[in-house]
C-alpha positions in Angstrom: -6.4 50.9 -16.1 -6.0 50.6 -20.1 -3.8 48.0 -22.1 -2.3 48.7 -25.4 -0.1 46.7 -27.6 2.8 47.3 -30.2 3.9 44.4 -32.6 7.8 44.3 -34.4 8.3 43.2 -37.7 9.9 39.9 -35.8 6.7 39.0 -34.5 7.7 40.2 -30.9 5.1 42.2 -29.2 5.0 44.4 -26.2 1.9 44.8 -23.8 1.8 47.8 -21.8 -0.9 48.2 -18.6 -0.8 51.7 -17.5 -3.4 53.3 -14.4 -3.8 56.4 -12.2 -1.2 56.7 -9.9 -0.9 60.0 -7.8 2.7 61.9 -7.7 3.0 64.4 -5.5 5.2 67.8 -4.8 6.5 69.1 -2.0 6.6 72.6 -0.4 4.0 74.0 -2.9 2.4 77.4 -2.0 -1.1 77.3 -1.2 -3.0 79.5 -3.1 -7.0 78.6 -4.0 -9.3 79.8 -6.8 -12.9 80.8 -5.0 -16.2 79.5 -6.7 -17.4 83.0 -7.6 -21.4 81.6 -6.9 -19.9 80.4 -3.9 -17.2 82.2 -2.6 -15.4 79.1 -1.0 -12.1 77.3 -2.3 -12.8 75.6 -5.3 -9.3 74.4 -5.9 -5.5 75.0 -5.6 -3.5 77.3 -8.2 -0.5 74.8 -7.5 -1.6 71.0 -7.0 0.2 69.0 -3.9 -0.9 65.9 -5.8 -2.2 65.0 -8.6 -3.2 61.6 -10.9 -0.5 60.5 -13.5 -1.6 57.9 -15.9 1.8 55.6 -16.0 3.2 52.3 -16.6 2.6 50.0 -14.2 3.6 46.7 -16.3 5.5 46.1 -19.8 5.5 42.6 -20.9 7.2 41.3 -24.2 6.4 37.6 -26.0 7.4 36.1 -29.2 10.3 34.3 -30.7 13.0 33.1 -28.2 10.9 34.2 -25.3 9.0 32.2 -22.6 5.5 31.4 -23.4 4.7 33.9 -20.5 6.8 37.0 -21.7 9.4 39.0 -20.1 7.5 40.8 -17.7 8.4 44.4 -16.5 7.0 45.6 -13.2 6.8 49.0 -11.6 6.4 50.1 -8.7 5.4 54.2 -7.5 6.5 54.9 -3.6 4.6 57.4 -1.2 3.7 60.9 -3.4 5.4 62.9 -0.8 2.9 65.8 -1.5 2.5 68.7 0.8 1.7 72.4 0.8 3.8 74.7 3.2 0.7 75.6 5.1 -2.6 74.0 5.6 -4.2 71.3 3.9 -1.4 68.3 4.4 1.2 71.0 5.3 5.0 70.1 5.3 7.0 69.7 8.0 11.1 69.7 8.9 11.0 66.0 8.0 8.9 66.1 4.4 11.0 64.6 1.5 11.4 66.5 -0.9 12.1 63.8 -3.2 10.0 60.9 -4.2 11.5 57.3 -5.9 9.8 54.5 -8.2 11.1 51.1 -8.6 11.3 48.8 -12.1 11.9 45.1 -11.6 13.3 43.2 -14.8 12.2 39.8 -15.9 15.2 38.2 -14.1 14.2 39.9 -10.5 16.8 42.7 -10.8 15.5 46.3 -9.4 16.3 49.6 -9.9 15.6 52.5 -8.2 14.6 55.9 -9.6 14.6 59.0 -7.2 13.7 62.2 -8.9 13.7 65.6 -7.2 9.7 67.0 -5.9 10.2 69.9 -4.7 8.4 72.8 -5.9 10.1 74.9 -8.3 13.4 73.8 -6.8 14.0 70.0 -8.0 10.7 68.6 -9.3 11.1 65.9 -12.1 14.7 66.1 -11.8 16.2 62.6 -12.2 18.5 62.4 -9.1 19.7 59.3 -8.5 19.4 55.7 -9.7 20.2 52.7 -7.8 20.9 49.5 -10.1 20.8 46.2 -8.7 18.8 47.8 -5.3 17.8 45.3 -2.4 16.2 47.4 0.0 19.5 49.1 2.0 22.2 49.2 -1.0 22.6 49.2 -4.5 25.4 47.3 -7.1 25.8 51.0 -8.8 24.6 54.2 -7.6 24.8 57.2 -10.1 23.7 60.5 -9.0 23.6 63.6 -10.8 24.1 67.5 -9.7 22.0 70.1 -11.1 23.9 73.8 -11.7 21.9 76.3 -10.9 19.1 77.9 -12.8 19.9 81.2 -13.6 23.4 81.3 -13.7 25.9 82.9 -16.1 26.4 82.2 -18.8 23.8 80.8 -19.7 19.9 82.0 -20.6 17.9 82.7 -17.8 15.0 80.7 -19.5 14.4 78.3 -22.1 10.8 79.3 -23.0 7.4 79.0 -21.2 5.1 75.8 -20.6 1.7 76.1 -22.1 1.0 73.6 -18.7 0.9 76.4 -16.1 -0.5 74.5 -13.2 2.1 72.3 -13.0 6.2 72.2 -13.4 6.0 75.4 -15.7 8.4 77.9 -13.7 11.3 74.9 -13.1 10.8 73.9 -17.0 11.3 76.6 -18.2 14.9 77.0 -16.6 18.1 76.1 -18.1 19.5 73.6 -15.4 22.5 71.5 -16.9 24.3 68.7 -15.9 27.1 69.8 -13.0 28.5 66.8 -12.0 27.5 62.6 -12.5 29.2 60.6 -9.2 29.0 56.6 -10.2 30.0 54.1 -7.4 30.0 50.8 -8.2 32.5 47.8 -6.6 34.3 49.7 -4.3 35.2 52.3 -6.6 33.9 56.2 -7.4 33.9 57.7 -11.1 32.9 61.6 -11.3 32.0 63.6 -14.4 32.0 67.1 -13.7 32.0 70.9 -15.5 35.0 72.5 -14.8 34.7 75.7 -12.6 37.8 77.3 -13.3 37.0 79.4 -16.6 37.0 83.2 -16.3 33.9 85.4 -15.2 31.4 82.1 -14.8 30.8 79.6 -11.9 31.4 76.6 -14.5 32.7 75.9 -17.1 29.0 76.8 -19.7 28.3 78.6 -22.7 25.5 80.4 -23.6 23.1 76.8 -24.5 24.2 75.3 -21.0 26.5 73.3 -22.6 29.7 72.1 -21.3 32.8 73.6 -22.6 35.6 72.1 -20.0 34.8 68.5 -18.2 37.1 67.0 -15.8 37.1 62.9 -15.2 38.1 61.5 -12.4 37.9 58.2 -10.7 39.2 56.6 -7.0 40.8 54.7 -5.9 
């Protein structure tokens, strides 16, 4: 693990602790790269799993604070890695999303879920739970992804110079559809029209939103 520290002009300062901690994608094709010496596998073109080095604590002191700090915890779930053949292969039943938890100084959790699959969701922010407790949440907001590809908008946005890794969904212009927030009995929605001419939704050219509809019920 490594520790570094960042001090404010009001003589607060943050301590972050940050360590390995291996994320994983889902449905990945398995392809290897042979040892030429060798001629065996050497490794995959397309990782299942790999080591991240993130934040597994943030803890703040100074003025107005407790002499221990406001401490920050987080927490990484199962990788939910697996190639579609061989190796850890997937199955019917493999996520294909993966979630991390932050629990706040007062015991409050919030739950992260971000899309894994392979060139389909991967690093997608898809949902977050605020207030979670294990089985429900005080707010839920998730979020809909248009698809990539779509008119009007560019079919990419460039190319990542990162090319075993989340290059090909990256470089796809995937906006914002729809945002569904339920919180105390109640649903609020935030969507892209879909009724302009000659285009699924309501996009121009940049993927931004031109028409957005608000709703909320009951």
């Amino acid at each position: 693990s490594a520790i570094g520290s960042i001090t404010a002009p009001s003589g607060a300062s943050i301590v972050y602790t940050m360590a390995p901690v291996v994320m994983g994608r889902s449905w990945v094709p398995r392809e290897c790269i042979y040892d030429l010496d060798s001629g065996y596998p050497s490794y995959a073109v397309e990782p299942a799993g790999y080591l991240n080095f993130a934040i597994i604590s943030k803890n703040i002191t100074g003025p107005g604070l407790p002499a221990s700090g406001a401490l920050w915890a987080y927490g990484y779930g199962p990788n939910n890695g697996c190639f579609v053949y061989g190796g850890s292969p997937c199955t019917a039943s493999s996520p294909t999303t993966r979630s991390m938890t932050v629990t706040a100084p007062d015991g409050v959790v919030n739950r992260y879920t971000f899309g894994n699959r392979f060139a389909v969701n991967e690093g997608l922010l898809l949902r977050i739970d605020e207030g979670w407790n294990g089985t429900s949440a005080a707010r839920t907001v998730e979020t809909t992804y248009a698809d990539p590809n779509a008119a009007p908008y560019a079919v990419f946005s460039g190319s990542s110079i990162r090319q075993r890794g989340d290059t090909l969904i990256s470089s796809d212009v995937m906006p914002k559809r729809q945002i569904t927030t339920t919180q105390q009995g109640r649903t609020f929605t935030w969507k892209v029209a879909s009724d302009c001419s000659g285009v699924p939704y309501c996009f121009d050219t940049f993927g931004r939103p031109t028409k957005i509809i608000k709703t909320s019920t009951p």
